[in-house]
mmCIF file as gemmi writes it, N, C-alpha and C atoms, coordinates in Angstrom:
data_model
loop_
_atom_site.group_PDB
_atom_site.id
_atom_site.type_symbol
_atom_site.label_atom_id
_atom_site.label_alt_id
_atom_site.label_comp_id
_atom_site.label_asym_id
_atom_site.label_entity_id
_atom_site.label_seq_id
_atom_site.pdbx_PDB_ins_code
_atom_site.Cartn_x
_atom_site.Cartn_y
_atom_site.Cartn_z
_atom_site.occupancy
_atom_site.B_iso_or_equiv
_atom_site.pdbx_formal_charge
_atom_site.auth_seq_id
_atom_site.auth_asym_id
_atom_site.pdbx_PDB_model_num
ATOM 1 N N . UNK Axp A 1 ? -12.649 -2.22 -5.079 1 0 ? 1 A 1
ATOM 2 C CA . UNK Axp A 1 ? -11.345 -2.456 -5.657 1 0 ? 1 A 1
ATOM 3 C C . UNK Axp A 1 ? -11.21 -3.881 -6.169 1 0 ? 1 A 1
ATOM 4 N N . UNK Axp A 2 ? -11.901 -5.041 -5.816 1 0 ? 2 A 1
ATOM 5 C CA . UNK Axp A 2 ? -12.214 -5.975 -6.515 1 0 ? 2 A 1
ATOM 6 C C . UNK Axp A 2 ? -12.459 -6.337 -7.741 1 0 ? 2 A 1
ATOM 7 N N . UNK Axp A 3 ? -11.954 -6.637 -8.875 1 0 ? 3 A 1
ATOM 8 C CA . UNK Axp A 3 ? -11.533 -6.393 -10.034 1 0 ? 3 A 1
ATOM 9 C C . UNK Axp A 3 ? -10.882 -5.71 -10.886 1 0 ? 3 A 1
ATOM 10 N N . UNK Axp A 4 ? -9.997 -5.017 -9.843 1 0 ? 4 A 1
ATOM 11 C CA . UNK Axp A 4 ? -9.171 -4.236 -10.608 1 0 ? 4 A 1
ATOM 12 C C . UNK Axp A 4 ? -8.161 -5.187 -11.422 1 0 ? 4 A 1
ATOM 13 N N . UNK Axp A 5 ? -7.331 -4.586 -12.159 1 0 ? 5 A 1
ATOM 14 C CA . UNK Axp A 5 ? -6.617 -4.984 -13.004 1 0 ? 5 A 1
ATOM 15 C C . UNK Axp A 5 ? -5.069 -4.509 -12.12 1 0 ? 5 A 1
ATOM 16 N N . UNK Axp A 6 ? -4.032 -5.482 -12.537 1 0 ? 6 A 1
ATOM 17 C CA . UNK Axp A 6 ? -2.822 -4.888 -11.211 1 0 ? 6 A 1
ATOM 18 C C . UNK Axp A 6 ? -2.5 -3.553 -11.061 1 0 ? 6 A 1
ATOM 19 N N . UNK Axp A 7 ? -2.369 -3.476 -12.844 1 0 ? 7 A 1
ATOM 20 C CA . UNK Axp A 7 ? -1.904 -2.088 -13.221 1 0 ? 7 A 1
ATOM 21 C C . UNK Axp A 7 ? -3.194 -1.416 -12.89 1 0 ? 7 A 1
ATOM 22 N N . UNK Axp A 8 ? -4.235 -1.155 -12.539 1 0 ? 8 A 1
ATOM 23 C CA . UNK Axp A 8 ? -5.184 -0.202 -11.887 1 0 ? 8 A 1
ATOM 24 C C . UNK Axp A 8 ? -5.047 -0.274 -10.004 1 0 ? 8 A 1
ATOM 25 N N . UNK Axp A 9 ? -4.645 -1.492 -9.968 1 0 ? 9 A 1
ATOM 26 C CA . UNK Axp A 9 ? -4.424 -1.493 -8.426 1 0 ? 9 A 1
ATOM 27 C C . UNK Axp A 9 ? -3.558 -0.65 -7.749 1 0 ? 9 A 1
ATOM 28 N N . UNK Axp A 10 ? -2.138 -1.157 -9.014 1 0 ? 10 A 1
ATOM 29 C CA . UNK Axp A 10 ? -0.393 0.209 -8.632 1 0 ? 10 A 1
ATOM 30 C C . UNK Axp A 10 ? -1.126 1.489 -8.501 1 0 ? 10 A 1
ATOM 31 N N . UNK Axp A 11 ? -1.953 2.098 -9.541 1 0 ? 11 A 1
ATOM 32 C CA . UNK Axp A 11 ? -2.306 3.439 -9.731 1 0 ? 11 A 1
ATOM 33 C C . UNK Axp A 11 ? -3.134 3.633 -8.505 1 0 ? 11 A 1
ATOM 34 N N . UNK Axp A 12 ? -4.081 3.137 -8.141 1 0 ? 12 A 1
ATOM 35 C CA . UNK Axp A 12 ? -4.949 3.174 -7.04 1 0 ? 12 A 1
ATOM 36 C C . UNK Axp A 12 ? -4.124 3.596 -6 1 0 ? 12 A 1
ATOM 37 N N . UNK Axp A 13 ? -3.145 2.307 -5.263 1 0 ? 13 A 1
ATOM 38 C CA . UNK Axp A 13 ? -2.227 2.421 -4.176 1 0 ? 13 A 1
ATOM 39 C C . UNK Axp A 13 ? -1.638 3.875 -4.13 1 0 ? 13 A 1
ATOM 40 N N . UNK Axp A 14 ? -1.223 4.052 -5.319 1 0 ? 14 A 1
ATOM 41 C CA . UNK Axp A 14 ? 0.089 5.479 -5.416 1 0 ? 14 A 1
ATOM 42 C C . UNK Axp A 14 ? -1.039 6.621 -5.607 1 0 ? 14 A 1
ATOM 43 N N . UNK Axp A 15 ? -2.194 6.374 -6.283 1 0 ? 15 A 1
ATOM 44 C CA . UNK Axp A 15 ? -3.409 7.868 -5.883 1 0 ? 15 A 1
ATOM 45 C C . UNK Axp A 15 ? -2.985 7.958 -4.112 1 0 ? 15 A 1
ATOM 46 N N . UNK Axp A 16 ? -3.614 7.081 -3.6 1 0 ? 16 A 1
ATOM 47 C CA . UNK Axp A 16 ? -3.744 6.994 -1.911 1 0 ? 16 A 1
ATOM 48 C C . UNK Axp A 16 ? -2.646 7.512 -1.417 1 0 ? 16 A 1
ATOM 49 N N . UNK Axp A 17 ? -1.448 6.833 -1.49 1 0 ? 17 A 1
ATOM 50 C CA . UNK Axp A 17 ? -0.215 7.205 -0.839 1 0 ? 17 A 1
ATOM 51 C C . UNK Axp A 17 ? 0.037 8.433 -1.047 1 0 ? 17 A 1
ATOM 52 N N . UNK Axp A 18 ? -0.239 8.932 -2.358 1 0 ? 18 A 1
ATOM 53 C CA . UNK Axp A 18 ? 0.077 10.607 -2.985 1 0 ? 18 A 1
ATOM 54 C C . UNK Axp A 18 ? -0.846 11.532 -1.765 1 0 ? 18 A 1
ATOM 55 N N . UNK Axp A 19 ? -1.918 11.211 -2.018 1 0 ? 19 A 1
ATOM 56 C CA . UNK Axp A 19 ? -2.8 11.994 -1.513 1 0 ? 19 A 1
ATOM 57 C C . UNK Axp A 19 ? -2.269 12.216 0.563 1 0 ? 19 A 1
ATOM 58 N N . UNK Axp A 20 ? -2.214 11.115 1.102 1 0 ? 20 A 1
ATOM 59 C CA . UNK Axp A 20 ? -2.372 10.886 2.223 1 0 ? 20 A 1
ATOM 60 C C . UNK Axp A 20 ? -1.231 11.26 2.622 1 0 ? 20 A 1
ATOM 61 N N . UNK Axp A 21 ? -0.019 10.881 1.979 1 0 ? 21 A 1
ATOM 62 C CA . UNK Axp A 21 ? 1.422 11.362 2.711 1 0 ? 21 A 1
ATOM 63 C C . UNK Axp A 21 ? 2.482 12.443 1.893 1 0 ? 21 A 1
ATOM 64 N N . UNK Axp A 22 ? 1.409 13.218 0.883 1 0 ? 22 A 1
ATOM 65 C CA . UNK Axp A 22 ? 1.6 14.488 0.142 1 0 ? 22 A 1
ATOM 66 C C . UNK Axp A 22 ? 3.029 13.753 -0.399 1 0 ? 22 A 1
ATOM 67 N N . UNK Axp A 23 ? 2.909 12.495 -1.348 1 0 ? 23 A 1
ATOM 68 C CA . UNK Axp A 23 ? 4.464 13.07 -2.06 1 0 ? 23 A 1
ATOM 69 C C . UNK Axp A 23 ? 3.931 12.269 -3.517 1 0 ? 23 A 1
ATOM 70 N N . UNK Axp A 24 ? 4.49 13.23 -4.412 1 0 ? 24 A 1
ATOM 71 C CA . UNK Axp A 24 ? 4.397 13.442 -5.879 1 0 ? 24 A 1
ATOM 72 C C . UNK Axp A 24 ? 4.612 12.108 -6.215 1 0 ? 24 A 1
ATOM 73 N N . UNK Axp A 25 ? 3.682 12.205 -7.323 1 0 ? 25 A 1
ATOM 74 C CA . UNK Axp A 25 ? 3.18 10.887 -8.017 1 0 ? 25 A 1
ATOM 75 C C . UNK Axp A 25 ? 4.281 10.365 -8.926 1 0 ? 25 A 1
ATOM 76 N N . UNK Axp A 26 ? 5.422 11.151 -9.321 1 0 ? 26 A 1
ATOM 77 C CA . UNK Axp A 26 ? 6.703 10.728 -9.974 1 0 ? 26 A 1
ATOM 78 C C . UNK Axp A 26 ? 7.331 9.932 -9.058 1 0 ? 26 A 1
ATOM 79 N N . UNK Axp A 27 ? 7.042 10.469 -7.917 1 0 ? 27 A 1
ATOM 80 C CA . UNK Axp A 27 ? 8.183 9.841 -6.443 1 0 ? 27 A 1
ATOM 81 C C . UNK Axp A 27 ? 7.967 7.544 -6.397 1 0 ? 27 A 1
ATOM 82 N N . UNK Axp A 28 ? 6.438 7.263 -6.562 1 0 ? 28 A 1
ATOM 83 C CA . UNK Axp A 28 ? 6.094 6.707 -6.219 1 0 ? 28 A 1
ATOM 84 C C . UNK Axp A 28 ? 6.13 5.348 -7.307 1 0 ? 28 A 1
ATOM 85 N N . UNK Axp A 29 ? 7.513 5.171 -7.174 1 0 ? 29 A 1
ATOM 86 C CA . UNK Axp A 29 ? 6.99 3.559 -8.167 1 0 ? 29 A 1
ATOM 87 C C . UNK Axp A 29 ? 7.198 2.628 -7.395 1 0 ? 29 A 1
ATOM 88 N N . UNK Axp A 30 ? 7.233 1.416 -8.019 1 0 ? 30 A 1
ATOM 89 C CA . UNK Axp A 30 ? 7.031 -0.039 -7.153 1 0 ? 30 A 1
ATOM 90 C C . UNK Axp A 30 ? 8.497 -0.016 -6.461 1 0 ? 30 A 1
ATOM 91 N N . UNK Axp A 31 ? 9.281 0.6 -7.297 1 0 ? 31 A 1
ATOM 92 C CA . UNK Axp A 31 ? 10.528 -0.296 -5.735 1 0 ? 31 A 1
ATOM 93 C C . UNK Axp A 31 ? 10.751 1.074 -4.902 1 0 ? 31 A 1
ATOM 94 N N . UNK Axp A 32 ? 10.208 2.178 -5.409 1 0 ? 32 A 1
ATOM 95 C CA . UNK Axp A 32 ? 10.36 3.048 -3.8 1 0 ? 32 A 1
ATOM 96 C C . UNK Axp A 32 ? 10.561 2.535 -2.969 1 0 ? 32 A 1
ATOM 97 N N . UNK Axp A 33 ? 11.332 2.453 -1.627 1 0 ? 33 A 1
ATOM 98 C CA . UNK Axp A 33 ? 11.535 2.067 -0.534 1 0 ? 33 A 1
ATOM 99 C C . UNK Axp A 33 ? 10.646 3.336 0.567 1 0 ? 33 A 1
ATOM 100 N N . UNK Axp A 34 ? 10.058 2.73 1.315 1 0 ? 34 A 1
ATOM 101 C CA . UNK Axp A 34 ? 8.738 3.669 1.649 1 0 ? 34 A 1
ATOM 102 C C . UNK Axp A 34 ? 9.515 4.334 2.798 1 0 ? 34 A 1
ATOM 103 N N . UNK Axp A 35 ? 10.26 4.08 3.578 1 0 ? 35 A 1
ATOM 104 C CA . UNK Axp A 35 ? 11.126 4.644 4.959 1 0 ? 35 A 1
ATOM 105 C C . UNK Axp A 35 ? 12.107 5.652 4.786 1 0 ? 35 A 1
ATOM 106 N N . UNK Axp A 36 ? 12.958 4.843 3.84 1 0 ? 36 A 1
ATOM 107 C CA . UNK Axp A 36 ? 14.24 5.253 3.235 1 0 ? 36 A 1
ATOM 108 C C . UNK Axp A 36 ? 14.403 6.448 2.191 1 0 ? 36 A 1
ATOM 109 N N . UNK Axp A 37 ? 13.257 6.366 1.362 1 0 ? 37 A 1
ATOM 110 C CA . UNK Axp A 37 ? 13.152 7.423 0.367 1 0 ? 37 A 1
ATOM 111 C C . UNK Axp A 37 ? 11.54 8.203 0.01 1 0 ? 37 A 1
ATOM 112 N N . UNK Axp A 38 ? 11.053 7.561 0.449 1 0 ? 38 A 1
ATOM 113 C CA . UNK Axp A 38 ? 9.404 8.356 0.938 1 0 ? 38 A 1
ATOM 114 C C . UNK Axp A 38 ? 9.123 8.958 1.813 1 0 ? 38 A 1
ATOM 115 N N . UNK Axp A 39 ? 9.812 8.571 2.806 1 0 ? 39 A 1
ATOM 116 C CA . UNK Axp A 39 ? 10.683 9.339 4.089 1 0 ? 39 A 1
ATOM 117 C C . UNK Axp A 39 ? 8.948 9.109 5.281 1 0 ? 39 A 1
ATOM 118 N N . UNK Axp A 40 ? 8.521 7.613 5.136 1 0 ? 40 A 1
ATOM 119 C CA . UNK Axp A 40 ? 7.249 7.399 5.944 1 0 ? 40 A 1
ATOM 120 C C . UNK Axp A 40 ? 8.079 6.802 7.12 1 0 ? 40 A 1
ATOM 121 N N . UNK Axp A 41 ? 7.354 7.512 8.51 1 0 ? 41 A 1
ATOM 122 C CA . UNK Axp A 41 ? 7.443 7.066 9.726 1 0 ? 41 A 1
ATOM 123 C C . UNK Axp A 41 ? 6.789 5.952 10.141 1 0 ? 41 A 1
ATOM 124 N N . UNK Axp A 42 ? 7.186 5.952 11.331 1 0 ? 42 A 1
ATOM 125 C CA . UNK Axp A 42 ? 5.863 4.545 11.949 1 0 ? 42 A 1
ATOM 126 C C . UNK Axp A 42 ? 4.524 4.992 12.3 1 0 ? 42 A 1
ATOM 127 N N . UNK Axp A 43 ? 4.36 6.266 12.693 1 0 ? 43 A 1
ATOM 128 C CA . UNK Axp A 43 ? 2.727 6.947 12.138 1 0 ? 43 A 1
ATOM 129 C C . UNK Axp A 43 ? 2.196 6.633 11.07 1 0 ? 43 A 1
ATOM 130 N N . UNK Axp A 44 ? 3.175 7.028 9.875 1 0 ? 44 A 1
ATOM 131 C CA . UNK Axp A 44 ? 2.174 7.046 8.428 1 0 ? 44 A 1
ATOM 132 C C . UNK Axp A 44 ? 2.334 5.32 8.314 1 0 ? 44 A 1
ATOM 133 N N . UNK Axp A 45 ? 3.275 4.432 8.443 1 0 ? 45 A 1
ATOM 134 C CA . UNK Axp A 45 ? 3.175 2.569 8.725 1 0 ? 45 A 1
ATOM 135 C C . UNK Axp A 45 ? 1.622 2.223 9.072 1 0 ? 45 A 1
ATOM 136 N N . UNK Axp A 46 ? 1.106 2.966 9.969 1 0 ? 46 A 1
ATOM 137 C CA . UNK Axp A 46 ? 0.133 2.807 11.008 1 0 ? 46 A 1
ATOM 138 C C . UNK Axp A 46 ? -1.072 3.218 10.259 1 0 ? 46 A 1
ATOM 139 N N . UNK Axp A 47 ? -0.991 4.487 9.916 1 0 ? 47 A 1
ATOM 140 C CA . UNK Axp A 47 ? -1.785 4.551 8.334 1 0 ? 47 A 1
ATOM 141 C C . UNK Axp A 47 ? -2.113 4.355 7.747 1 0 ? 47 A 1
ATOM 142 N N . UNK Axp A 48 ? -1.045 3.847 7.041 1 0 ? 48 A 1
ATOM 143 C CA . UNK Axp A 48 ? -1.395 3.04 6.003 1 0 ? 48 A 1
ATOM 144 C C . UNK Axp A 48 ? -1.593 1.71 5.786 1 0 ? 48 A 1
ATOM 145 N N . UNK Axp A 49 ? -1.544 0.74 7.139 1 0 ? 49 A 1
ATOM 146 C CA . UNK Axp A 49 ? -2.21 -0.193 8.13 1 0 ? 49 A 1
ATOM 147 C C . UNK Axp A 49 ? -3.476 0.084 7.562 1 0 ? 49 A 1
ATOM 148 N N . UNK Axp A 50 ? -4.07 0.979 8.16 1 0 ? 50 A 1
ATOM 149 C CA . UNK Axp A 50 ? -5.542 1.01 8.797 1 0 ? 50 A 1
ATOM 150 C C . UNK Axp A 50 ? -6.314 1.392 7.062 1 0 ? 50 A 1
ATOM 151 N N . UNK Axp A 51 ? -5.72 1.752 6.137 1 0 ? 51 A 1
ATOM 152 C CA . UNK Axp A 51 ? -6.09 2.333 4.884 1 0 ? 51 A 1
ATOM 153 C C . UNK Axp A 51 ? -6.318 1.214 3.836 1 0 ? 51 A 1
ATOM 154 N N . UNK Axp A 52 ? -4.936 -0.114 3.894 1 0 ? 52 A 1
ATOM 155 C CA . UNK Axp A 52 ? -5.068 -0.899 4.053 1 0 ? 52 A 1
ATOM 156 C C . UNK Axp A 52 ? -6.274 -1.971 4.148 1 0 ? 52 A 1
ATOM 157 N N . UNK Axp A 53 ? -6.59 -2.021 5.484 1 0 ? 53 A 1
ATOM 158 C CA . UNK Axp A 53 ? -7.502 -3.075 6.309 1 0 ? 53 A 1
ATOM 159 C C . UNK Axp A 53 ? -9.212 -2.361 5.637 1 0 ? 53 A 1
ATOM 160 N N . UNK Axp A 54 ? -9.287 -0.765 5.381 1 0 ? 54 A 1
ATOM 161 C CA . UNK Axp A 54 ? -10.251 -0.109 5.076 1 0 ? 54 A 1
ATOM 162 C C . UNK Axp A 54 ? -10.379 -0.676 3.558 1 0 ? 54 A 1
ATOM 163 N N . UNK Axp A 55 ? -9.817 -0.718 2.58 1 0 ? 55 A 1
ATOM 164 C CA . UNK Axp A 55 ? -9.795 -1.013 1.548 1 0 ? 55 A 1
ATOM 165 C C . UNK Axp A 55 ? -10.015 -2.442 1.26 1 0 ? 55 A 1
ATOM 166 N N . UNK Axp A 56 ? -9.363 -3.168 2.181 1 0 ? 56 A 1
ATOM 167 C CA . UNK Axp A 56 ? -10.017 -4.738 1.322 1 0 ? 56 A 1
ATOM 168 C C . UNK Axp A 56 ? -10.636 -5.577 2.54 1 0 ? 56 A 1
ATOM 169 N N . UNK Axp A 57 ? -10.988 -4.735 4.12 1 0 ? 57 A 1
ATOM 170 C CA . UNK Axp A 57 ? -11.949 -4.937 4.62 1 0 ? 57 A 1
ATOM 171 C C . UNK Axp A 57 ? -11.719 -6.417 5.341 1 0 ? 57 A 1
ATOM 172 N N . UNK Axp A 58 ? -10.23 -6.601 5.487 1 0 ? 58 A 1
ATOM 173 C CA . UNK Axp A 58 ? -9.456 -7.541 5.902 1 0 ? 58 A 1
ATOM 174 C C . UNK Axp A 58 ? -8.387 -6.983 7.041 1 0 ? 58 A 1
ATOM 175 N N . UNK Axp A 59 ? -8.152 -7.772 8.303 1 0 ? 59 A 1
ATOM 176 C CA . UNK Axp A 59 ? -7.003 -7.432 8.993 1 0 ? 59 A 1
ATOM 177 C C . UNK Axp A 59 ? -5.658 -7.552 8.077 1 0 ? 59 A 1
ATOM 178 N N . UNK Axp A 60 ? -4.871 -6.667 8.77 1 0 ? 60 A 1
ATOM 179 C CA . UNK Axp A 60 ? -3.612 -7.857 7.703 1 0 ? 60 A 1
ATOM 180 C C . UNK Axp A 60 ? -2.349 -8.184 8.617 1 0 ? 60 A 1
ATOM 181 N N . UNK Axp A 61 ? -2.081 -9.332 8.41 1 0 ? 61 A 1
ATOM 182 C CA . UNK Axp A 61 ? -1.29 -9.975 9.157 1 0 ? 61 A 1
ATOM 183 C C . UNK Axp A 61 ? -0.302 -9.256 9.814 1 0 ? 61 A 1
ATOM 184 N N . UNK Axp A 62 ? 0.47 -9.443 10.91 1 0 ? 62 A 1
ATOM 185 C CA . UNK Axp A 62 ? 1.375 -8.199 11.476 1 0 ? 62 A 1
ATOM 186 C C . UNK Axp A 62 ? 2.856 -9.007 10.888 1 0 ? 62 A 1
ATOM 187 N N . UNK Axp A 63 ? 2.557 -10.461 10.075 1 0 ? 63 A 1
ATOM 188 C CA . UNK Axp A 63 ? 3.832 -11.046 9.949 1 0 ? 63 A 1
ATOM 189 C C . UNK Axp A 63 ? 4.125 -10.487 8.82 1 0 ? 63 A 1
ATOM 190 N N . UNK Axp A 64 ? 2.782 -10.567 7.891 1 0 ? 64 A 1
ATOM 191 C CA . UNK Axp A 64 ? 3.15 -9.615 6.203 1 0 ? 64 A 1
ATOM 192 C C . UNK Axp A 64 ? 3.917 -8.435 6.743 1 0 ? 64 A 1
ATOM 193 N N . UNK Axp A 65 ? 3.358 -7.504 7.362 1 0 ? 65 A 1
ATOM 194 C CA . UNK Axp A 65 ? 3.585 -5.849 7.486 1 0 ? 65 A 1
ATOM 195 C C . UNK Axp A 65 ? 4.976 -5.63 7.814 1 0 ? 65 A 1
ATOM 196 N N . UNK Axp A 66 ? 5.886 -6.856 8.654 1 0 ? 66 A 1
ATOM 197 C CA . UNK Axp A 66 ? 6.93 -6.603 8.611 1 0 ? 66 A 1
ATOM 198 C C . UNK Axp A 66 ? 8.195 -6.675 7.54 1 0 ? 66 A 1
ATOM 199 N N . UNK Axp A 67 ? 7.188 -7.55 6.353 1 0 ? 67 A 1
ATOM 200 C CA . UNK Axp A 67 ? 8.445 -8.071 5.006 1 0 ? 67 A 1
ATOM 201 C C . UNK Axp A 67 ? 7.931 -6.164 4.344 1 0 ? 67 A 1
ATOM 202 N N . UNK Axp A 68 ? 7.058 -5.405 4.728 1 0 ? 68 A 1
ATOM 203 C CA . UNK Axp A 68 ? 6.998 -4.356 3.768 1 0 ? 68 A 1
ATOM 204 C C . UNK Axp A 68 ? 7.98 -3.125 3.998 1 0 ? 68 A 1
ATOM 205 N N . UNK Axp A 69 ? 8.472 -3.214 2.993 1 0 ? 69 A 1
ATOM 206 C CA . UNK Axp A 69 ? 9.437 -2.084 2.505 1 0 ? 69 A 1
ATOM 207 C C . UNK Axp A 69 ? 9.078 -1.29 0.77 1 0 ? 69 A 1
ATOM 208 N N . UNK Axp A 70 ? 8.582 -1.723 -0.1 1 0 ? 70 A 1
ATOM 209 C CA . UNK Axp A 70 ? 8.2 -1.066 -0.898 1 0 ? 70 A 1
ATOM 210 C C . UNK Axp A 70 ? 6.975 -0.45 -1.153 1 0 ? 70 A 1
ATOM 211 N N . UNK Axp A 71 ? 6.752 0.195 -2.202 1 0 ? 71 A 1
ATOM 212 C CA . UNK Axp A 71 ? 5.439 0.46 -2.559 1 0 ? 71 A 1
ATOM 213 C C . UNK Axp A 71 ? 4.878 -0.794 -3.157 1 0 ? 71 A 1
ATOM 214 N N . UNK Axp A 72 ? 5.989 -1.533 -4.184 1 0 ? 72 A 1
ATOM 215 C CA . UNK Axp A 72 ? 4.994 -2.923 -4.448 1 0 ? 72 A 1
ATOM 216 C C . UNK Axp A 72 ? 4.522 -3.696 -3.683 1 0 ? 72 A 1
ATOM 217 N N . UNK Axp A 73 ? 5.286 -3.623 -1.692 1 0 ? 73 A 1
ATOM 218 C CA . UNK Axp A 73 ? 5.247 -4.81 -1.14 1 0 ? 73 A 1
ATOM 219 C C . UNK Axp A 73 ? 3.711 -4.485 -0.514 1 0 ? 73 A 1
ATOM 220 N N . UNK Axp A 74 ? 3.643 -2.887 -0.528 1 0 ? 74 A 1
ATOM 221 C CA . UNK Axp A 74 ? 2.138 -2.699 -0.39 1 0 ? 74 A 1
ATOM 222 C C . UNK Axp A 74 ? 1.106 -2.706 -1.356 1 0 ? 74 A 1
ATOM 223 N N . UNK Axp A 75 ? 1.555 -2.876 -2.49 1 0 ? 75 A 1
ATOM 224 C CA . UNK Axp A 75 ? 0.429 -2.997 -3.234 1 0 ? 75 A 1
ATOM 225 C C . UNK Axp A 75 ? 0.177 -5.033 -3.817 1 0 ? 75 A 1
ATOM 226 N N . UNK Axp A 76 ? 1.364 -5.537 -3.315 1 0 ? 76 A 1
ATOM 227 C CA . UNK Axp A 76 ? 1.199 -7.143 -3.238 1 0 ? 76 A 1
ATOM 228 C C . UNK Axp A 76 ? 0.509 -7.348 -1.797 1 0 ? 76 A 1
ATOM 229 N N . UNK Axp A 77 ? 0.087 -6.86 -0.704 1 0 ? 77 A 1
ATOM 230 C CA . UNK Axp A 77 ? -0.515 -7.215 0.278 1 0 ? 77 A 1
ATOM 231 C C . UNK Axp A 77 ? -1.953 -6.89 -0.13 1 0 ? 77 A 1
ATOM 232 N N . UNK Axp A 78 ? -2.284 -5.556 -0.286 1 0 ? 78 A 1
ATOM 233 C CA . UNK Axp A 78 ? -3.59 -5.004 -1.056 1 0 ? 78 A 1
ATOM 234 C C . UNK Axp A 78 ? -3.804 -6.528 -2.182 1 0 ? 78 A 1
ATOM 235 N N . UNK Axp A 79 ? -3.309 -6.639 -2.817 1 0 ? 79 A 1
ATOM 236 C CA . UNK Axp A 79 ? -3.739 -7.667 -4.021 1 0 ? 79 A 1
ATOM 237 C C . UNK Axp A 79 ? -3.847 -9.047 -3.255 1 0 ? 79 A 1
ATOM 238 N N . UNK Axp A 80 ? -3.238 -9.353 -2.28 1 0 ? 80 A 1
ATOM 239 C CA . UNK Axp A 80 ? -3.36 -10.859 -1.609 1 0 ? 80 A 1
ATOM 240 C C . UNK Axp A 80 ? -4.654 -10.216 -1.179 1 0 ? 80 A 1
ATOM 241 N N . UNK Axp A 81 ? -4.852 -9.347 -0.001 1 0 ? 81 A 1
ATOM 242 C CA . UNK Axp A 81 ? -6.447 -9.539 0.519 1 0 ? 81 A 1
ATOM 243 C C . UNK Axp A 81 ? -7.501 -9.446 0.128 1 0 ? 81 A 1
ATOM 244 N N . UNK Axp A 82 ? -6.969 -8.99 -1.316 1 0 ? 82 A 1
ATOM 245 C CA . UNK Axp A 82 ? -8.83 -8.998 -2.116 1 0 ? 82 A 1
ATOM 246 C C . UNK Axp A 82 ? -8.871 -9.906 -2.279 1 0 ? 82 A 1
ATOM 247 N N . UNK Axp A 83 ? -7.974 -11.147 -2.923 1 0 ? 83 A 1
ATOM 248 C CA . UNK Axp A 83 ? -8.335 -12.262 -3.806 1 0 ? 83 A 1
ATOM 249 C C . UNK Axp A 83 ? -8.915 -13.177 -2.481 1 0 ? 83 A 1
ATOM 250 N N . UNK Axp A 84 ? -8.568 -12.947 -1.32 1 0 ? 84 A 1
ATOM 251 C CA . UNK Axp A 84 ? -9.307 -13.967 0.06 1 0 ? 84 A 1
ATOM 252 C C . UNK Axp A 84 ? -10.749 -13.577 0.369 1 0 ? 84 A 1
ATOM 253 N N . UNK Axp A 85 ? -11.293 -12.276 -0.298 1 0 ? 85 A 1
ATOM 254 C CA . UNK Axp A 85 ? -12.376 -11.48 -0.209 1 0 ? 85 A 1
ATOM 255 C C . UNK Axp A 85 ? -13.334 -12.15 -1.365 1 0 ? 85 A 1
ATOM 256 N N . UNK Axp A 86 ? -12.432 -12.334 -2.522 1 0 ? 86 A 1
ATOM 257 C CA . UNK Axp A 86 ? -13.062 -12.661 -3.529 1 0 ? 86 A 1
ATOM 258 C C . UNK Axp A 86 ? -13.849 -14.274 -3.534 1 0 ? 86 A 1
């Protein structure tokens, strides 16, 4: 995922999220609120933690994970840990 382009990164994130927590790829733009209207628990949080950490092969901070509420705020964490990879 290292060189993606942002706009390939959004698409990437929202493939994953689609796939993993079955909700339609219309559902999923950057200010989705992931709790509130994606309707993700603290299971799929945990999830997508670990999917996360799998992908850019980085822990990620437990202080970030608490500012996340969107789909962008997960796909701005994904984009901070590659560039520390890079």
């Amino acid at each position: 995922m290292i060189g993606l382009s942002r706009q390939e990164l959004d698409e990437k994130i929202c493939q994953i999220m689609g796939e993993m927590f079955e909700i339609p790829r219309e559902k999923l733009t950057a200010e989705a609120r992931l709790f509130e209207e994606l309707g993700l628990d603290s299971i799929d949080a945990v999830d997508l933690v670990v999917k996360v950490q799998e992908l850019t092969g980085r822990r990620v901070d437990e202080a970030d994970l608490r500012r996340v509420r969107t789909v962008r705020d997960v796909v701005d964490i994904v984009e901070t840990q590659l560039k520390k990879v890079a």
